[in-house]
C-alpha positions, 0 to 999 in steps of 0.5 A: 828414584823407586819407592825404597829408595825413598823410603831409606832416604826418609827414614835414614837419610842415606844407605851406607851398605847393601848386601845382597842387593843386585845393583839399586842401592848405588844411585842411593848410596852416592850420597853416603860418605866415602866408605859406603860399600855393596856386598851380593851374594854369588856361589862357589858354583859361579867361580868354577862350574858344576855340572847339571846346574847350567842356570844356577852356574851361569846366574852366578858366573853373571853375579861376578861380573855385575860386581867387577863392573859396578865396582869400577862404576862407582869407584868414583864415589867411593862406593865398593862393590864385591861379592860373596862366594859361599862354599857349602853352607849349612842352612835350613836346606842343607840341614833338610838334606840330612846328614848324609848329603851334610857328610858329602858335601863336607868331603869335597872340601879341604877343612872337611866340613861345611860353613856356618852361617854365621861365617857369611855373615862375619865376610859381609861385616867385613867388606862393609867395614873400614877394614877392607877400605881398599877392597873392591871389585872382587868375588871372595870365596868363604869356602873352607878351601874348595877352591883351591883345588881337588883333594887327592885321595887318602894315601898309606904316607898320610897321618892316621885320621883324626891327627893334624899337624901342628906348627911348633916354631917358625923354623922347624916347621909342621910337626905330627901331633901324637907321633913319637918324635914330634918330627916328620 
């Protein structure tokens, strides 16, 4: 046993959920009750590859599997393991950036914006709750839709920006908000 797993067994008793932890809570968390769960922290960038950044990407391709192989490790346990795939987040370092480098990174994703922290920190919530119980060995993109695919580009047919489509029923499908029919 290291030093902070002492230190957690004494104060606490036991380590119910880790997150961002590489691999060292589990000895630890066998002792929890069913429901205990490790949540690391991965990168879009380790789900599909980014050129120039070939240490980054293959850390986080690793991060994956470290979760896929831990999960099955200790699934006997009752202990889940996943992983977080953040999209472009804004954090101090995005913030730093500028508003430039925040607008490019908005357009490559879908939503047309960057996450917020906040965001991240509500998927981890998540995957150490009761509410994803049978949840584990996977790598969950919190991305905004980045990857799901490449946005095409704009196109004469698409709605004047600004305009979002709306669902008025279940069966009349998505309809043009601000177009005079309502209908497309």
């Amino acid at each position: 046993m290291t030093c902070w797993q002492a230190g957690i067994r004494s104060r606490f008793g036991r380590l119910d959920a880790s997150v961002n932890n590489a691999a060292g809570g589990g000895p630890l968390m066998r002792e929890a009750a069913d429901g205990a769960a490790i949540v690391k922290m991965s990168s879009t960038a380790g789900e599909q590859g980014v050129a120039g950044l070939s240490g980054y990407v293959a850390s986080k391709f690793g991060i994956g599997g470290l979760t896929r192989v831990a999960a099955l490790d200790y699934a006997a346990y009752g202990i889940r393991v996943n992983a977080i795939a953040p999209g472009p987040i804004l954090t101090g370092r995005l913030a730093a950036a500028g508003e430039a480098v925040q607008t490019g990174a908005s357009a490559a994703v879908p939503l047309r914006r960057v996450g917020r922290v906040e965001e991240i920190a509500a998927a981890a919530l998540w995957l150490c709750s009761g509410a994803s119980s049978f949840v584990t060995g996977t790598v969950r993109a919190v991305d905004g839709g980045r990857l799901a695919g490449t946005l095409r580009s704009r196109s004469p047919r698409d709605p004047p920006a600004g305009h979002r489509l709306k669902r008025t029923n279940a069966w009349s499908g998505p309809a043009l908000q601000g177009s005079p029919s309502g209908n497309r």
